[in-house]
Legacy VTK file of the C-alpha trace (Angstrom):
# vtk DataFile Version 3.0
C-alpha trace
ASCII
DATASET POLYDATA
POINTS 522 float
0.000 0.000 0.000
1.131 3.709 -0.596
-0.407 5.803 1.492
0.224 9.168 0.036
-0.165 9.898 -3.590
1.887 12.411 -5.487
0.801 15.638 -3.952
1.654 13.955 -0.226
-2.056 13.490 0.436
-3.699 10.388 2.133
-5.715 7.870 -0.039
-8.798 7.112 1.827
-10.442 4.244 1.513
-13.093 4.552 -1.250
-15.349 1.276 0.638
-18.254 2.114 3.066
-17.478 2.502 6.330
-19.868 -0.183 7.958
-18.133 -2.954 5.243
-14.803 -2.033 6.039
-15.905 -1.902 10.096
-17.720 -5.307 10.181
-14.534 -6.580 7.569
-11.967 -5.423 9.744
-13.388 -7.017 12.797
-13.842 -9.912 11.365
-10.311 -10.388 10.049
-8.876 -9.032 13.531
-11.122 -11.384 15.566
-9.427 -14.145 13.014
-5.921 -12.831 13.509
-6.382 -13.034 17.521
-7.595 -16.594 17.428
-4.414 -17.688 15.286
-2.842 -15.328 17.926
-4.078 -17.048 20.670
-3.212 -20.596 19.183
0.007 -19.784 18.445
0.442 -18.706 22.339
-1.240 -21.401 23.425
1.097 -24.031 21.879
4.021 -21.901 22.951
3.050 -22.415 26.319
2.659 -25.969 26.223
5.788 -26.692 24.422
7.934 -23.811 27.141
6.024 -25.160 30.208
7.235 -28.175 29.647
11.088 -26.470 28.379
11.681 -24.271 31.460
11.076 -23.404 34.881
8.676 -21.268 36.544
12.030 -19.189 37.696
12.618 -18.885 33.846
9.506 -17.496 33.287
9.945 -15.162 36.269
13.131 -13.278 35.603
11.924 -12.064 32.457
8.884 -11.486 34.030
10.467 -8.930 36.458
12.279 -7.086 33.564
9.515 -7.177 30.839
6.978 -5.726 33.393
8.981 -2.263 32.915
9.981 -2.814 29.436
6.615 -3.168 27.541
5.669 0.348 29.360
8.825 1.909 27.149
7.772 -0.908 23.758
4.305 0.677 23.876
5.479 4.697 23.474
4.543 5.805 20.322
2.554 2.754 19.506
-0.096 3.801 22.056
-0.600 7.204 20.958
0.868 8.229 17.877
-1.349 5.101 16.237
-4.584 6.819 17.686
-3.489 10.013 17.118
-3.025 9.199 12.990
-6.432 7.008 12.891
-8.496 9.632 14.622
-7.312 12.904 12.704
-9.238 14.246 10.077
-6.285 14.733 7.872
-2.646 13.998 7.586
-0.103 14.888 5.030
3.271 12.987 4.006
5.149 15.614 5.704
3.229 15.686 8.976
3.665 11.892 8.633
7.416 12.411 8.451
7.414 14.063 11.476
6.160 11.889 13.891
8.395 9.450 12.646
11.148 10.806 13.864
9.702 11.982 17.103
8.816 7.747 17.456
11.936 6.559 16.434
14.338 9.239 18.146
12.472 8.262 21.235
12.663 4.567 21.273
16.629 5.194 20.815
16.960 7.479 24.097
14.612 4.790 25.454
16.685 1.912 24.415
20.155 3.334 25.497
17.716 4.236 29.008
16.563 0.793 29.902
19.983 -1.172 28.973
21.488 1.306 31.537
19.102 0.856 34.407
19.579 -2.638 34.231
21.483 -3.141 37.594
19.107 -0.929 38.916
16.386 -3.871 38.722
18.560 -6.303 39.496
18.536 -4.300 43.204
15.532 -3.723 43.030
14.520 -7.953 42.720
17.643 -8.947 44.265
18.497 -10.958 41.244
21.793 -10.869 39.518
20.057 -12.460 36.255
17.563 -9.276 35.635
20.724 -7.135 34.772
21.886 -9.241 31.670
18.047 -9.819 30.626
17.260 -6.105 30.610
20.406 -5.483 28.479
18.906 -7.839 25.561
15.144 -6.553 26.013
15.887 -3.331 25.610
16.557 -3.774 21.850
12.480 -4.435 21.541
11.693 -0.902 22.845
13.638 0.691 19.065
12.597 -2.040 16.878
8.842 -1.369 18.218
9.266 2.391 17.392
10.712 2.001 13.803
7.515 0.171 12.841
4.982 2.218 14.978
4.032 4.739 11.919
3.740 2.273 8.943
1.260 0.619 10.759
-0.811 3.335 11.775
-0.739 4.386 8.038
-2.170 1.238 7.418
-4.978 0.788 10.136
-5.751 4.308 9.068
-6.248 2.843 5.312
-8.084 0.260 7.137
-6.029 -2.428 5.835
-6.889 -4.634 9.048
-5.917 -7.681 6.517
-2.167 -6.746 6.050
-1.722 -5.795 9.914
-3.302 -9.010 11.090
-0.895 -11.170 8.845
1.845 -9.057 10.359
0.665 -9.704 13.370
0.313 -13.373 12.676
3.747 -14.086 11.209
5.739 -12.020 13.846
4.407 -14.214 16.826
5.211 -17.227 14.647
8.576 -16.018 14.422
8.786 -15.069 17.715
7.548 -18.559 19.044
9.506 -20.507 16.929
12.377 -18.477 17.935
12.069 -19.592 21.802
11.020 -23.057 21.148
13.792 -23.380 19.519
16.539 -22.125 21.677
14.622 -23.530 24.873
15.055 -27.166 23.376
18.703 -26.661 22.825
19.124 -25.415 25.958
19.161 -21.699 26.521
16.958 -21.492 29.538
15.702 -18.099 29.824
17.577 -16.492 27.073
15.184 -18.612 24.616
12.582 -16.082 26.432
14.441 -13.242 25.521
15.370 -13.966 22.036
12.044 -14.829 21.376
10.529 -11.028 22.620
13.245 -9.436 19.971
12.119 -11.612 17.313
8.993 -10.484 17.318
9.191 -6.785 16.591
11.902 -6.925 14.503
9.630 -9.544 12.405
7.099 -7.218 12.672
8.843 -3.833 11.769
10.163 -5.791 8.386
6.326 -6.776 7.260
5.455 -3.202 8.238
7.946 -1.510 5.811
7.241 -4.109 3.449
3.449 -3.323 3.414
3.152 0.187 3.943
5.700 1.673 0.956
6.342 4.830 2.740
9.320 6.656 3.072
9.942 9.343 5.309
11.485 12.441 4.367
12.616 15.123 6.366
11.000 16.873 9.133
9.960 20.558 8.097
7.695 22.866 10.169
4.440 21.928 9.296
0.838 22.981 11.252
-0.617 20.340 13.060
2.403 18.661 14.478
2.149 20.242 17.930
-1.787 19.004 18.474
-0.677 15.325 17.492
1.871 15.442 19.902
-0.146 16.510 22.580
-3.318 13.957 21.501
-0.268 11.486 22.082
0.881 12.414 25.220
-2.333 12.210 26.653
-2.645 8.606 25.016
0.570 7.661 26.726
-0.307 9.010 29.953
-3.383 7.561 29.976
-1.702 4.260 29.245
1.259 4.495 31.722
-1.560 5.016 34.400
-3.597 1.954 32.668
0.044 0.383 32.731
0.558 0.659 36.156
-2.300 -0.624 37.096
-2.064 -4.232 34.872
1.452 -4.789 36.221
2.034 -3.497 39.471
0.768 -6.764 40.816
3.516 -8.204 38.923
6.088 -5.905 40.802
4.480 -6.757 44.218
4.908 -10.247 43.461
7.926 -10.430 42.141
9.322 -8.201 45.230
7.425 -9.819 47.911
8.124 -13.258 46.775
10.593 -14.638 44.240
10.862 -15.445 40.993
8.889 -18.726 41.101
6.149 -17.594 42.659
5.935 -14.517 39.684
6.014 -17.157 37.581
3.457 -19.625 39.044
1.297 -16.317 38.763
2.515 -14.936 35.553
0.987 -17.726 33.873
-2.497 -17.811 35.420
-2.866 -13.889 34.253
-1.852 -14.675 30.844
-4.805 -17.402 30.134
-6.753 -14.369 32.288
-5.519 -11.614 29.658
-5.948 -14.031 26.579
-9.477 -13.219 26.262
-8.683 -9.012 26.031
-6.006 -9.752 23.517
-8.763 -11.381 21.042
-12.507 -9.432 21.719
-11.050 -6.231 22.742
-7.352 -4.743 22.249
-7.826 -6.924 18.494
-10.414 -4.877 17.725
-9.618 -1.654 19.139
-7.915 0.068 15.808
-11.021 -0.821 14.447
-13.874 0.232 16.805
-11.642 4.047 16.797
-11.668 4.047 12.757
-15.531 3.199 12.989
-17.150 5.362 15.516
-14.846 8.538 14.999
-16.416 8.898 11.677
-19.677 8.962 13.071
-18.918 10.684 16.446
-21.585 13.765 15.129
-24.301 11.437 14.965
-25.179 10.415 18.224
-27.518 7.926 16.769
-25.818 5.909 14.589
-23.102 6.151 17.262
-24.754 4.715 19.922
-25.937 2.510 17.670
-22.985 0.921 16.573
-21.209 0.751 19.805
-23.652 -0.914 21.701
-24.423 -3.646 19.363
-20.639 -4.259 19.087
-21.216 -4.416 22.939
-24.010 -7.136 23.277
-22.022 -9.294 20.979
-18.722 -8.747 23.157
-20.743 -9.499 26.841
-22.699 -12.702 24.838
-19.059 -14.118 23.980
-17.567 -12.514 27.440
-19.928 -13.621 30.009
-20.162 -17.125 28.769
-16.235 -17.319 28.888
-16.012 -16.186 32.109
-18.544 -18.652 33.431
-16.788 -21.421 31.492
-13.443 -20.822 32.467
-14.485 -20.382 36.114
-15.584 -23.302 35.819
-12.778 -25.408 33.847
-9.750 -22.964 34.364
-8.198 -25.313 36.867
-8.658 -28.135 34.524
-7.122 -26.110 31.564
-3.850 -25.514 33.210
-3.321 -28.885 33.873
-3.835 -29.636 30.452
-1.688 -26.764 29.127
1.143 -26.533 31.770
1.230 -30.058 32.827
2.250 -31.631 36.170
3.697 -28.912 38.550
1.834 -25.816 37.661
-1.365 -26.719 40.330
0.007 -23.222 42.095
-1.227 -21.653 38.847
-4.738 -23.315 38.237
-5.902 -22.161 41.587
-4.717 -18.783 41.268
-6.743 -18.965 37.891
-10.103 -19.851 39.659
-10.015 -16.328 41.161
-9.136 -14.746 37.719
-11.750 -16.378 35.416
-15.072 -14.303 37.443
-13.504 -11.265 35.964
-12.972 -11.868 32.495
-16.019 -11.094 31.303
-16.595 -7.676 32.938
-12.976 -7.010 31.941
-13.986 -6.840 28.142
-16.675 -4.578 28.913
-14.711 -2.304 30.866
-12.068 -2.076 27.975
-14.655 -0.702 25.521
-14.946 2.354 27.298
-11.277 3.477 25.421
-12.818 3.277 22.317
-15.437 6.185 23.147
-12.930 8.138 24.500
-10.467 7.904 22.048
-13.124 7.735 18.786
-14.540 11.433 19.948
-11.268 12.773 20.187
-11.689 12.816 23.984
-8.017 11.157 25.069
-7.708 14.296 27.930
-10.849 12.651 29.919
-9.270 9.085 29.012
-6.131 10.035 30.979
-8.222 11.904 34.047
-10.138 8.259 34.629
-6.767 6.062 34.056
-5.606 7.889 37.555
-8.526 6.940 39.662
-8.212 3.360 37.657
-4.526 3.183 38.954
-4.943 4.550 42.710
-7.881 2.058 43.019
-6.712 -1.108 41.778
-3.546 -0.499 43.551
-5.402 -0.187 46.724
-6.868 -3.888 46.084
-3.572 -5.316 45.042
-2.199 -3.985 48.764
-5.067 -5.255 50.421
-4.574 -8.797 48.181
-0.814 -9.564 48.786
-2.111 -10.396 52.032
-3.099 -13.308 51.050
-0.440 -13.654 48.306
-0.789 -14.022 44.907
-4.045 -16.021 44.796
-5.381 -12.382 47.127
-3.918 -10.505 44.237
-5.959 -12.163 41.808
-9.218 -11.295 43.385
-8.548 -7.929 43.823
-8.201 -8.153 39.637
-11.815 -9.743 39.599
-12.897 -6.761 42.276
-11.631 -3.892 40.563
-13.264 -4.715 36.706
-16.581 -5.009 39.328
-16.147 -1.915 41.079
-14.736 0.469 38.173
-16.974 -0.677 34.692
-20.197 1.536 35.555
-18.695 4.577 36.985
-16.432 3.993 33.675
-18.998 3.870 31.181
-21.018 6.643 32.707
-17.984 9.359 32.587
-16.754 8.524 29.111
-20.453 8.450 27.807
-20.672 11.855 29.215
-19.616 13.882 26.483
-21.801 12.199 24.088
-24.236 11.581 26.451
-24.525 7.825 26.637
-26.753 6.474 29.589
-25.454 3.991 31.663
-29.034 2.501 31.773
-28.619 1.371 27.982
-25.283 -0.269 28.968
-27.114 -2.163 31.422
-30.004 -3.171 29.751
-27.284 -4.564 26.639
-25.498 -6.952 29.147
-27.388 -7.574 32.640
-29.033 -10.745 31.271
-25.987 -12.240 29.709
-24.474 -11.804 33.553
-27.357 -13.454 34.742
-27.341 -16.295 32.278
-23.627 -16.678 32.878
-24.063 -16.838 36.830
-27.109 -18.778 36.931
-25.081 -21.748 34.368
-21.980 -21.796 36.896
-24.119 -22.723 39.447
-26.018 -25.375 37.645
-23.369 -27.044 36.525
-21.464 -27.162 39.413
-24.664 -28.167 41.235
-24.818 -31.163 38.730
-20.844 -31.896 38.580
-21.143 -31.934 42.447
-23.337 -35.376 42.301
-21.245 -37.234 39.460
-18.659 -39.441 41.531
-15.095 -38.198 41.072
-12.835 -40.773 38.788
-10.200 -42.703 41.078
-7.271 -41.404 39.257
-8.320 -38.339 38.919
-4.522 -36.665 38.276
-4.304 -38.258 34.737
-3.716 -36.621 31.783
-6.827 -38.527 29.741
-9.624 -38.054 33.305
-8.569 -34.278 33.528
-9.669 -33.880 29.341
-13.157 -35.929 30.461
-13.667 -33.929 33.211
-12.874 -30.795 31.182
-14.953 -31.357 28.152
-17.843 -32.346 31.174
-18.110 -29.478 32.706
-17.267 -27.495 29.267
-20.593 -29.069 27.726
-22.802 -28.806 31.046
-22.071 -24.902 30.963
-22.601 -24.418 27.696
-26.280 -26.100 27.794
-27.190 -24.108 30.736
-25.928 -20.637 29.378
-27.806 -21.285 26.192
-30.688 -22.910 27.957
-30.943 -19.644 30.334
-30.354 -16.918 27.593
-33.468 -18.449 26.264
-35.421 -18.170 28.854
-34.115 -14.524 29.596
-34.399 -13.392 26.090
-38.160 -15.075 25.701
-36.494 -17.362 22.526
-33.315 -17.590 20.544
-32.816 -13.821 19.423
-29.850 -13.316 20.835
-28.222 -16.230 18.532
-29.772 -15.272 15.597
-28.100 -11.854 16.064
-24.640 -12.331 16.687
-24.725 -15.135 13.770
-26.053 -12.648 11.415
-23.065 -10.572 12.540
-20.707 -13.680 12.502
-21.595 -13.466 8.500
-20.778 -10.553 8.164
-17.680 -10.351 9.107
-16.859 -13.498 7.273
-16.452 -12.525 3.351
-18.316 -15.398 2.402
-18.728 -14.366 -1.121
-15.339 -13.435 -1.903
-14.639 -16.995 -0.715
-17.188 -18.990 -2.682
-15.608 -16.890 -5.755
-12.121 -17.733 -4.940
-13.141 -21.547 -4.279
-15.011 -21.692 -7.874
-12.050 -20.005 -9.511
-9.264 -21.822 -7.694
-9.372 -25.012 -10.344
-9.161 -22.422 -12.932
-6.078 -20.746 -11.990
-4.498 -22.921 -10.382
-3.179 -25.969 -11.421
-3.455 -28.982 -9.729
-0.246 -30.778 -8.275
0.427 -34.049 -6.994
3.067 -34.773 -4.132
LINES 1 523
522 0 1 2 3 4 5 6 7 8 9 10 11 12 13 14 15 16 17 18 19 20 21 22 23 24 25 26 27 28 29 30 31 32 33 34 35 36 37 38 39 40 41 42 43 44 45 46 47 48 49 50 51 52 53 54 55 56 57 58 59 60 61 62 63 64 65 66 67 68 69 70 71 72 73 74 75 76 77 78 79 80 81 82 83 84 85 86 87 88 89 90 91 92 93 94 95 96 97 98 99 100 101 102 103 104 105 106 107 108 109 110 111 112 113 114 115 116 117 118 119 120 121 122 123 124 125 126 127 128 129 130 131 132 133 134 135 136 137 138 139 140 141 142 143 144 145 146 147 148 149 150 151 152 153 154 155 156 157 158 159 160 161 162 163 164 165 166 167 168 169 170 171 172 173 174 175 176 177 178 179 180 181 182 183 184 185 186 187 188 189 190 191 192 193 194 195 196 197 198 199 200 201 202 203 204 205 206 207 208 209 210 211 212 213 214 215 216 217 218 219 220 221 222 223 224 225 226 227 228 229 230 231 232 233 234 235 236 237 238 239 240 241 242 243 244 245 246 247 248 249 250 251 252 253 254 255 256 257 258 259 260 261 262 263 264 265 266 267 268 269 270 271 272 273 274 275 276 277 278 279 280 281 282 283 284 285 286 287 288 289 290 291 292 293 294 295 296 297 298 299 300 301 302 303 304 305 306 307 308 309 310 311 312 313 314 315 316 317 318 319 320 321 322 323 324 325 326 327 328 329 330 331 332 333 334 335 336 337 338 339 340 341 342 343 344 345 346 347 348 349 350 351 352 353 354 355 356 357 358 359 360 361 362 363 364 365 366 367 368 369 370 371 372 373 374 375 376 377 378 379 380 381 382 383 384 385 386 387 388 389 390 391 392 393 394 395 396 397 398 399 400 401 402 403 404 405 406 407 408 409 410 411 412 413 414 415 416 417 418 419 420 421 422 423 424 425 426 427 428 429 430 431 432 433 434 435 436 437 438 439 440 441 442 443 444 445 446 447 448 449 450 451 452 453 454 455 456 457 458 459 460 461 462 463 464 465 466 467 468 469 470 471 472 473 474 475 476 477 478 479 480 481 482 483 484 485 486 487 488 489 490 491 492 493 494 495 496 497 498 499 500 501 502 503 504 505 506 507 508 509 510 511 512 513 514 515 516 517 518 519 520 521
């Protein structure tokens, strides 16, 4: 793609919004699945390849490292999707502001490397934060080419970016954890992925950046950034000091136990929400002055989101315990109970994170960064009061805090627009319901089946997952039916499930596939 034609002017997409919306979504939702398979199988192969003390050391550095990765790239990225316009030279510009940062940063990080190491009281963290800080440049060389792109709405090139970088990246520490490497395999395997990444995103986006030159405009991007970045240091803070605490109060096993019960807990954001973030912005800013098709829009996108949300948070409530023995293996227990207190929140927590896209789609990133401080000073009340209990208390003051904050956060970034909270109620209250009243009727009915002798097997805990997986399932369905007065609520989101699937493109391709290509034999 070239974004700019000859006069330096951005090529909008000629397609209708609402395609390219639905399109996008669906190819992003796609993406974060492969996503999410690809990390799955990385953690069963590494589980089984290192130590939780692995795991933890590079826990303790990447916890401060990803806040440096994600300057520019949460910002700058909102700041180019959201602007009305945006020339080659104003472009240019914020280039060099990413990458010139992400170079101070770099140098920055490698140096405070035996600061951490004090910090933990870990020799290891110093030589770990030496190699990670090479992600925090390679992140910011790629940050504008991609914007460009999700700005084009070319959600199909960035997902297969997406896609092949984690490949690479997994491959990359499977690879060097079988021969050996211990937690360097970790490390090499978080460079390889934005430096994969920054080499699809020049590849796909044919831009080239001039010079800078003085050009209006600049100044107000920068500042729309900042306020991105605050907001997300605050936001930041809040998803990882628990990490800190742990890793500080403990050691580096017990970050690790925990580390990997937050990840299956985060999983879920990485597909329904942060996947389709870029989107969502692109969508609603271009109809942020109609307050109609607005609301519209967002809270269908939010029924669909609590229908899938609630019923995974039930589910893995339910079965999380189960599903770290069968990813981790023997030895990880630590982590499936820490889990149980993890899954109630999940579905709350992809509600909550919907409340960035109003605030960033109307241009509002100022009032984004106000809430992100009362965010921060509550949940790290919770996490205080949690380490009391350790890490298992730290994971229910997770669950507490998507509880306690997703109202109040709905009703002050509606404000502006003037969303009532009542309609986000009335789009997900009986999906909460459903999901609550299906946890306790199957664990009601698992209760009376006799538990299997060997019950620590491999093959028993797969029965006794896909048992309680299918149990759930019936009652969630059964009890959004009754709710819901029928089967509406299906209907719906498969209508939208078509949508987003290009199903005619792909019949065509299927019926001309024999045509132009030839058939081989192997």
């Amino acid at each position: 793609m070239r974004p700019f034609d000859s006069n330096g002017t951005f090529c909008r997409p000629e397609a209708a919004i609402r395609q390219l919306a639905i399109r996008g979504a669906g190819v992003t939702v796609f993406s974060g699945s492969m996503g999410i398979g690809l990390q799955l199988i990385s953690t069963i192969v590494l589980a089984r390849l290192l130590t939780a003390a692995d795991f933890g050391v590079v826990t303790m550095v990447t916890t401060f490292s990803l806040l440096l990765v994600n300057f520019g790239l949460n910002g700058f990225t909102e700041a180019v999707i959201q602007r009305e316009d945006i020339g080659h030279t104003l472009a240019t510009n914020l280039f060099w502001i990413t990458v010139s940062a992400g170079f101070v940063l770099t140098c920055a990080f490698a140096a405070a490397g035996s600061v951490l190491a004090r910090f933990y009281h870990d020799p290891l963290v110093k030589h770990v934060a030496a190699g990670v800080s090479l992600t925090i440049f390679l992140t910011s060389a790629q940050v504008m080419h991609l914007a460009l792109l999700k700005r084009a709405m070319r959600f199909s090139q960035v997902s297969v970016n997406d896609v092949i970088s984690r490949a690479v990246s997994i491959a990359t520490a499977i690879l060097l954890a079988w021969r050996g490497f211990g937690y360097w395999s970790l490390v090499a395997g978080a460079i390889a992925q934005p430096f994969s990444a920054c080499i699809g995103a020049w590849t796909m986006c044919r831009w080239l950046p001039g010079l800078p030159q003085r050009v209006p405009g600049t100044g107000a991007m920068v500042r729309f950034a900042f306020h991105v970045y605050a907001r997300f240091t605050f936001n930041y803070f809040s998803r990882n000091t628990d990490n800190v605490l742990v890793g500080w109060r403990f050691d580096a096993q017990a970050l690790g136990f925990y580390k990997k019960a937050y990840d299956l807990f985060a999983l879920s954001s990485g597909l329904l929400v942060s996947s389709l973030t870029s989107v969502a912005i692109a969508a609603l800013s271009r109809c942020k002055n109609d307050p109609h098709q607005f609301q519209k829009y967002l809270f269908r996108a939010l029924s669909a989101i609590a229908f899938v949300g609630m019923g995974l948070a039930g589910e893995l409530t339910l079965t999380g315990k189960y599903v770290i023995k069968v990813l981790l293996g023997p030895g990880w227990e630590p982590s499936g109970q820490m889990f149980t207190f993890f899954g109630p929140g999940i579905g709350v927590m992809l509600l909550y994170g919907t409340t960035d896209w109003i605030h960033l789609s109307i241009g509002r990133p100022d009032r984004w960064f106000r809430w992100s401080i009362i965010e921060y000073v509550l949940t790290a009340l919770l996490f205080l009061v949690g380490l009391h209990w350790g890490p298992v208390g730290v994971a229910m003051a997770w669950t507490a805090s998507f509880w306690l904050l997703t109202v109040p956060a709905f009703w002050y970034a509606g404000r502006p627009m003037k969303l009532k909270v009542t309609l986000l109620i009335n789009a997900v209250w009986k999906y909460v319901a459903a999901a609550l009243l299906a946890v306790l009727s199957a664990a009601m009915a698992l209760s009376r089946i006799p538990a299997p002798v060997a019950a620590s097997t491999t093959s028993t805990v797969v029965a006794q997952l896909a048992l309680a997986s299918v149990l759930f399932a019936s009652f969630y369905l059964a009890c959004l039916a009754l709710l819901y007065r029928g089967m509406a609520p299906l209907r719906e989101h498969s209508r939208l499930l078509g949508e987003m699937i290009p199903w005619n493109r792909l019949s065509r391709f299927a019926r001309q596939a024999p045509a132009s290509v030839p058939a081989t034999r192997t």
